[in-house]
HTML snippet that shows the backbone in 3Dmol.js (N, CA, C, O; Angstrom):
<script src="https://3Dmol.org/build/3Dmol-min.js"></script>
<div id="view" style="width:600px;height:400px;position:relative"></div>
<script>
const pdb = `
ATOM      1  N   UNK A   1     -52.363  51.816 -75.189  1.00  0.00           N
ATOM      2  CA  UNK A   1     -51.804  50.798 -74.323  1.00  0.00           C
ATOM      3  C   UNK A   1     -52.035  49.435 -74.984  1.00  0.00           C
ATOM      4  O   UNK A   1     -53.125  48.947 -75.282  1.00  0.00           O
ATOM      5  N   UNK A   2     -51.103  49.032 -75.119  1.00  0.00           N
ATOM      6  CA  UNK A   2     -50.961  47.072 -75.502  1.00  0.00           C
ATOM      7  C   UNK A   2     -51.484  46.210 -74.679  1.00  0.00           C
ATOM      8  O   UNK A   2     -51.339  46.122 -73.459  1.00  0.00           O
ATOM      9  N   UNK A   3     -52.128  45.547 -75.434  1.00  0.00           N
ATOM     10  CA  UNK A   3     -52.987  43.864 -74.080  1.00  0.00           C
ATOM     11  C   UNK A   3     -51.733  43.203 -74.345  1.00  0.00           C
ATOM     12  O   UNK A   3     -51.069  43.031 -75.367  1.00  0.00           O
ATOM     13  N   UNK A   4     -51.563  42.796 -72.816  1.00  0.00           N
ATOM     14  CA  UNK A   4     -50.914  41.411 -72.597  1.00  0.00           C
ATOM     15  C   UNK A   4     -50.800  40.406 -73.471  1.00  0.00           C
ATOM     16  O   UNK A   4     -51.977  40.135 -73.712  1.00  0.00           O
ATOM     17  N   UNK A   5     -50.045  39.584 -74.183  1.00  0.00           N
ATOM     18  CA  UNK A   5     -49.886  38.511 -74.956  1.00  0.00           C
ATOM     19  C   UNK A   5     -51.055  37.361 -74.590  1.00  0.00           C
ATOM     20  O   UNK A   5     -51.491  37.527 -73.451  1.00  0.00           O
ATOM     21  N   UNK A   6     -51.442  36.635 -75.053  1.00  0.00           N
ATOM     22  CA  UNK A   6     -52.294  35.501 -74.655  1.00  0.00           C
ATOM     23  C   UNK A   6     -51.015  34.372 -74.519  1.00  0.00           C
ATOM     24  O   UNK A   6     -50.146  34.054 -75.331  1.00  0.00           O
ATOM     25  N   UNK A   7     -51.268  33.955 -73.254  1.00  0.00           N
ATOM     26  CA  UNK A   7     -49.972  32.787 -72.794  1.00  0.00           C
ATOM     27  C   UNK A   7     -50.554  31.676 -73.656  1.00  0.00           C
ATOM     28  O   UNK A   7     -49.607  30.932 -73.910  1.00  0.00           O
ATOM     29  N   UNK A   8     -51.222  31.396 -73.999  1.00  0.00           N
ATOM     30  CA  UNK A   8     -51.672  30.137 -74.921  1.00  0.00           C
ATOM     31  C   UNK A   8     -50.740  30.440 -76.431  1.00  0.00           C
ATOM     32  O   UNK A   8     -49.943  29.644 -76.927  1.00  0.00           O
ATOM     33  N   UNK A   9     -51.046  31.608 -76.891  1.00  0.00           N
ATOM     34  CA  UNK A   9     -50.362  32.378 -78.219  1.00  0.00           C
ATOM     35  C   UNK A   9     -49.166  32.371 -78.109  1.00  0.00           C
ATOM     36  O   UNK A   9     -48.503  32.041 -79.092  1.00  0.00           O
ATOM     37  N   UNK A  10     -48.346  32.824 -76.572  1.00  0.00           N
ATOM     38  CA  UNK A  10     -47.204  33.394 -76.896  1.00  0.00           C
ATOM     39  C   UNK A  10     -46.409  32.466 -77.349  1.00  0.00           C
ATOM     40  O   UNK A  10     -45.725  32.873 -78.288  1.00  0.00           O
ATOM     41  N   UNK A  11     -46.199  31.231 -77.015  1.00  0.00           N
ATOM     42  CA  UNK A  11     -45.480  30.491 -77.602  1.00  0.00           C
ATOM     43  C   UNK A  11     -45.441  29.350 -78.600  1.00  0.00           C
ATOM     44  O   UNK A  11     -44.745  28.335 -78.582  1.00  0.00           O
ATOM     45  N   UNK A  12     -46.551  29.840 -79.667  1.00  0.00           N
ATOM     46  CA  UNK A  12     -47.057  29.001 -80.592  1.00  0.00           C
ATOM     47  C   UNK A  12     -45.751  28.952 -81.748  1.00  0.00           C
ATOM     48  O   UNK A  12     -45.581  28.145 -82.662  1.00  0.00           O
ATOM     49  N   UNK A  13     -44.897  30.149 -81.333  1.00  0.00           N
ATOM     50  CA  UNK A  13     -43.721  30.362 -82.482  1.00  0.00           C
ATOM     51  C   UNK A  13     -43.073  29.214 -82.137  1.00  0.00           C
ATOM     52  O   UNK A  13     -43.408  28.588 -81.132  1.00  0.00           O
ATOM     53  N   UNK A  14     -42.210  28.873 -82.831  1.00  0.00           N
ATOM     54  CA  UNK A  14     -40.979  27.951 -82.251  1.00  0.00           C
ATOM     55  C   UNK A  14     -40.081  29.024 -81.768  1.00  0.00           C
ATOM     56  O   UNK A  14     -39.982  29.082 -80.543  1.00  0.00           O
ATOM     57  N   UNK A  15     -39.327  29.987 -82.537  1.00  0.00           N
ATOM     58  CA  UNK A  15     -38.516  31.030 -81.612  1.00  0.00           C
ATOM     59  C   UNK A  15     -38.627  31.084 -80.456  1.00  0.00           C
ATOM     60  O   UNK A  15     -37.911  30.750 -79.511  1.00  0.00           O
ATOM     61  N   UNK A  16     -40.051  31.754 -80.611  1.00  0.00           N
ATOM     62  CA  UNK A  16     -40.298  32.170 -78.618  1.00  0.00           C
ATOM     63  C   UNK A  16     -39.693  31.547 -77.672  1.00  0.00           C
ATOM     64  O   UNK A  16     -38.949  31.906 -76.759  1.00  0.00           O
ATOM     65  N   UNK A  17     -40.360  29.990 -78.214  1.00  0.00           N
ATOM     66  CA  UNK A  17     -40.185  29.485 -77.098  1.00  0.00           C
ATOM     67  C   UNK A  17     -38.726  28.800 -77.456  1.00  0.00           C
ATOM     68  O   UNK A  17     -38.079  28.561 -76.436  1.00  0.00           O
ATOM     69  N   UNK A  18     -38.111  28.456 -78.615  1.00  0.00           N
ATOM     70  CA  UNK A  18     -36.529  28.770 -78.341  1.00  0.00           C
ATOM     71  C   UNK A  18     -35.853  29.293 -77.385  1.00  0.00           C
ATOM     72  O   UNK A  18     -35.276  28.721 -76.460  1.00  0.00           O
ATOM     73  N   UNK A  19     -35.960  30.773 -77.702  1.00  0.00           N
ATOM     74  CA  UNK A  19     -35.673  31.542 -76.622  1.00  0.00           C
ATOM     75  C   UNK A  19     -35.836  31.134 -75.080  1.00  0.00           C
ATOM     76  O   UNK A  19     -35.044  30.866 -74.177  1.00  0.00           O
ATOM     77  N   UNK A  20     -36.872  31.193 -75.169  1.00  0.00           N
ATOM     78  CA  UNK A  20     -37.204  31.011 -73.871  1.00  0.00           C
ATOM     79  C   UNK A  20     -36.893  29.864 -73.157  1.00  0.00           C
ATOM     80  O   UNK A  20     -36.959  29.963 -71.932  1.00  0.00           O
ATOM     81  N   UNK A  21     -36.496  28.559 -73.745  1.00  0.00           N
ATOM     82  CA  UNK A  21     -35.860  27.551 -73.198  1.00  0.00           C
ATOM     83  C   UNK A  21     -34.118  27.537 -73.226  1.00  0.00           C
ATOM     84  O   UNK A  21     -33.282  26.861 -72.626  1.00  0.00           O
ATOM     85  N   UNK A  22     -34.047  28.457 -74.071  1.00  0.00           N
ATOM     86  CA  UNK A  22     -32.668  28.772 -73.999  1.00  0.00           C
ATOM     87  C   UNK A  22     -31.713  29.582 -72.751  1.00  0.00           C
ATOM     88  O   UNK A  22     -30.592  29.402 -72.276  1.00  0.00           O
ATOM     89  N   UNK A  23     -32.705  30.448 -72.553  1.00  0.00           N
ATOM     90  CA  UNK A  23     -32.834  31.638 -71.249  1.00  0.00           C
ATOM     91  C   UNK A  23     -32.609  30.872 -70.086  1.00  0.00           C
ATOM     92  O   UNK A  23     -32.014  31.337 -69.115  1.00  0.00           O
ATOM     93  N   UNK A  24     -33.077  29.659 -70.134  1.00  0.00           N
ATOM     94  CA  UNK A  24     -34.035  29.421 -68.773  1.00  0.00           C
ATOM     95  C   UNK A  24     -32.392  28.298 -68.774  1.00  0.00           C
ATOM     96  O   UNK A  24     -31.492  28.348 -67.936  1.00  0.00           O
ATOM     97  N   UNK A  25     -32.443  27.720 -69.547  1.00  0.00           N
ATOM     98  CA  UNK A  25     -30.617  26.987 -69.793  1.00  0.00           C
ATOM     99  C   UNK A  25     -29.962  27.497 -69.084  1.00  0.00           C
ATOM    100  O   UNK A  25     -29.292  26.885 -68.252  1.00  0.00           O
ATOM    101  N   UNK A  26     -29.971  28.650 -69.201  1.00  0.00           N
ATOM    102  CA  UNK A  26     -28.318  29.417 -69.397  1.00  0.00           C
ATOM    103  C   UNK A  26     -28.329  30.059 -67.833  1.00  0.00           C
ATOM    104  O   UNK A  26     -27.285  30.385 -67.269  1.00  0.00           O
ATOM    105  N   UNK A  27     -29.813  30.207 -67.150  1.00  0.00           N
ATOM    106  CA  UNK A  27     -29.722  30.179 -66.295  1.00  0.00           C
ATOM    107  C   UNK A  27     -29.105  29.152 -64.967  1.00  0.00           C
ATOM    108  O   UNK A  27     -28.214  29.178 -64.119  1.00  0.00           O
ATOM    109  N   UNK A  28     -30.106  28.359 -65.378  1.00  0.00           N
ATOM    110  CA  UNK A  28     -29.749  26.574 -64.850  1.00  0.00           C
ATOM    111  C   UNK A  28     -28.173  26.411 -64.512  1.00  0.00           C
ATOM    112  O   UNK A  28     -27.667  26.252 -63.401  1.00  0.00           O
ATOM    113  N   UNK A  29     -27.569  26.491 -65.705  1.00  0.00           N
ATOM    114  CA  UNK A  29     -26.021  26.301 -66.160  1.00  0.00           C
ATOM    115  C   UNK A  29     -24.971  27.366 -65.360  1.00  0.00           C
ATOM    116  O   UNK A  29     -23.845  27.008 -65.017  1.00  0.00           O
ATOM    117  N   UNK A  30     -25.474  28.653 -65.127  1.00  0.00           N
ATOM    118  CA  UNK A  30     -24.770  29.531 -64.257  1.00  0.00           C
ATOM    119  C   UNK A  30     -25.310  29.208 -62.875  1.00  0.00           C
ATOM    120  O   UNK A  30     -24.287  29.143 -62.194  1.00  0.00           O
ATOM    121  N   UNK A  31     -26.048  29.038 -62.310  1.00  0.00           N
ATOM    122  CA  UNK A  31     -26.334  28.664 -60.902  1.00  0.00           C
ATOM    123  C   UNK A  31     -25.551  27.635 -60.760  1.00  0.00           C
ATOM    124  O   UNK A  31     -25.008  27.556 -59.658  1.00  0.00           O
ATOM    125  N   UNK A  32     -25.262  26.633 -61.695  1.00  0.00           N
ATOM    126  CA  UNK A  32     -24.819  25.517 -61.221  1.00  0.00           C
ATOM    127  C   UNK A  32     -23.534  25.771 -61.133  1.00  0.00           C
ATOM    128  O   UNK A  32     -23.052  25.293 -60.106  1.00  0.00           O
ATOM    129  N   UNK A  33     -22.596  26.476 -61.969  1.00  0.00           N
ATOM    130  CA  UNK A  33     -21.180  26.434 -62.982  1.00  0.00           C
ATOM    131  C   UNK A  33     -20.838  27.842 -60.790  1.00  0.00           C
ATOM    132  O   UNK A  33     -19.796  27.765 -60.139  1.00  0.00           O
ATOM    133  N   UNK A  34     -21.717  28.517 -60.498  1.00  0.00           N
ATOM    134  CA  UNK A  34     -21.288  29.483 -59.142  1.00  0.00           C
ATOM    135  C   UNK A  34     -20.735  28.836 -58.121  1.00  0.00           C
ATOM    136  O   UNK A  34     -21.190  27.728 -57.840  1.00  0.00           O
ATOM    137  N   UNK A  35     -19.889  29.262 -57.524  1.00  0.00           N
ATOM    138  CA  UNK A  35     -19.746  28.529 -56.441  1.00  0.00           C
ATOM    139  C   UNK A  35     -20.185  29.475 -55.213  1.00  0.00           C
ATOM    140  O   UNK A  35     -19.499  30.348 -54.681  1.00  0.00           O
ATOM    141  N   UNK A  36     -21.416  29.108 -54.917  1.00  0.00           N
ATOM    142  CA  UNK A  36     -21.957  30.347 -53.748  1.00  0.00           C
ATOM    143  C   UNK A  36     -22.076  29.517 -52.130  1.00  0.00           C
ATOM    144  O   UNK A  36     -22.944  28.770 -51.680  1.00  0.00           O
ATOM    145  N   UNK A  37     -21.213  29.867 -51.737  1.00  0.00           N
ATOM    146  CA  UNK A  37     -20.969  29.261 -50.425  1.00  0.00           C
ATOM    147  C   UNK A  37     -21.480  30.095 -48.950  1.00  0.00           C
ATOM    148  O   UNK A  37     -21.201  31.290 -49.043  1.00  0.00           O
ATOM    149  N   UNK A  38     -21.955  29.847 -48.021  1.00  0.00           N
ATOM    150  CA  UNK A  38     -22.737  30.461 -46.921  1.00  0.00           C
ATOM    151  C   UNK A  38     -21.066  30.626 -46.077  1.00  0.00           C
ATOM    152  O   UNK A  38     -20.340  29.638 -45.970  1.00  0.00           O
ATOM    153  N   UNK A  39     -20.682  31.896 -45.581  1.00  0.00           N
ATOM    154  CA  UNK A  39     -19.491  31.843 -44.832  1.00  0.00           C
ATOM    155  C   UNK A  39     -20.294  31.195 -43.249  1.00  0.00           C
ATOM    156  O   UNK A  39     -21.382  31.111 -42.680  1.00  0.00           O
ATOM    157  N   UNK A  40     -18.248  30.716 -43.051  1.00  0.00           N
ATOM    158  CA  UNK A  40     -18.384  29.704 -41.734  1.00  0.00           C
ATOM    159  C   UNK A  40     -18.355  31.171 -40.572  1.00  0.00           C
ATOM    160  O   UNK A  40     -17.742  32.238 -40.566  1.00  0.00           O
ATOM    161  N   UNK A  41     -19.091  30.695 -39.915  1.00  0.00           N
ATOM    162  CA  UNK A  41     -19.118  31.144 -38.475  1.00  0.00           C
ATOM    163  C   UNK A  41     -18.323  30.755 -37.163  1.00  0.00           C
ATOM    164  O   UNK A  41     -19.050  29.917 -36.631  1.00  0.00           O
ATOM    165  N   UNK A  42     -17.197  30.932 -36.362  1.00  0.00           N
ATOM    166  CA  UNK A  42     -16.842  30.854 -35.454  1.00  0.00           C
ATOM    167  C   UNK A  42     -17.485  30.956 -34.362  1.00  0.00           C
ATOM    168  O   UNK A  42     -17.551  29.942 -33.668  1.00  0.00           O
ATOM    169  N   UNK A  43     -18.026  31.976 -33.976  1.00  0.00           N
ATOM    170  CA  UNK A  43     -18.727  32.096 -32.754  1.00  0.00           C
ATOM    171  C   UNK A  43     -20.114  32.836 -33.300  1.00  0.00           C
ATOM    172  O   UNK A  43     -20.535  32.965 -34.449  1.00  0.00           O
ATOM    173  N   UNK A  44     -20.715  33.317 -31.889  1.00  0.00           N
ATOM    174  CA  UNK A  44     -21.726  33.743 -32.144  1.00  0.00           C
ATOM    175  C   UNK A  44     -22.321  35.897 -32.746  1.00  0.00           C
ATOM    176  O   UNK A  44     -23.284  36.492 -33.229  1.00  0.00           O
ATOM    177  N   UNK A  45     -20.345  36.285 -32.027  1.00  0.00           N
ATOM    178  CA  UNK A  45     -20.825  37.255 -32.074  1.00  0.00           C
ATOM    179  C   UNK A  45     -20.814  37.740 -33.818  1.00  0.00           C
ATOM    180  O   UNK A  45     -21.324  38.770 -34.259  1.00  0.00           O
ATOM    181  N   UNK A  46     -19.930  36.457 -34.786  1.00  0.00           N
ATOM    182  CA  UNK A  46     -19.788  36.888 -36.004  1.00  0.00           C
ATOM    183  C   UNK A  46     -21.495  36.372 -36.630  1.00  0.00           C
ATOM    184  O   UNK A  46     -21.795  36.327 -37.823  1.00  0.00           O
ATOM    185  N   UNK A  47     -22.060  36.162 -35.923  1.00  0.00           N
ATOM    186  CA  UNK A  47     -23.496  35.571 -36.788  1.00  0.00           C
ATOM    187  C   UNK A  47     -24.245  37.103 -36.423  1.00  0.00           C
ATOM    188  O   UNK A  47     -25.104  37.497 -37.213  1.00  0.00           O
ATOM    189  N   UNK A  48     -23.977  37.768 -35.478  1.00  0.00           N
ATOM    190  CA  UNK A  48     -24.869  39.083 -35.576  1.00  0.00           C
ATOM    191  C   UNK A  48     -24.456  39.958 -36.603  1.00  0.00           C
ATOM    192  O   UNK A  48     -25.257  40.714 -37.153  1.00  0.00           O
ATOM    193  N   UNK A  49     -22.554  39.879 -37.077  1.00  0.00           N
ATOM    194  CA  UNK A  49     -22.280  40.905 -37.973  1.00  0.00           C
ATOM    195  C   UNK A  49     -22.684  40.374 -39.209  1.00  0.00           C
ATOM    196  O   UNK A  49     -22.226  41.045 -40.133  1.00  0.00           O
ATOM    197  N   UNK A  50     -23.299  39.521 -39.538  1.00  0.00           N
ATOM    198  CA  UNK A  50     -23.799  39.002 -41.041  1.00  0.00           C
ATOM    199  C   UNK A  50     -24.936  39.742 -41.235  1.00  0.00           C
ATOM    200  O   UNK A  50     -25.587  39.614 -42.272  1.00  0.00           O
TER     201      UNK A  50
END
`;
const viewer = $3Dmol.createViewer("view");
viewer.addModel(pdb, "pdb");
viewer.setStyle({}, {cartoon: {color: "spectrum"}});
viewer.zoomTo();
viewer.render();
</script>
């Protein structure tokens, strides 16, 4: 079995943490780029079928 990375270590590479700021981008950039909208409700009995 493998030990855990040391979080101090893991990103001493530049890659890594390339990566890893890259990831975290591309996330950012799709949450934003979604258009995730809460549907409208009319009454009350459509808030129970949600």
């Amino acid at each position: 079995m493998t030990k855990p990375p040391n979080p101090t270590t893991f990103f001493k590479t530049p890659g890594r943490l390339e990566a890893f700021s890259d990831g975290v981008l591309a996330i950012a950039v799709t949450l934003l780029i979604l258009e995730i909208r809460v549907p409208s409700t009319h009454d009350a009995s459509t808030v129970a079928e949600l």
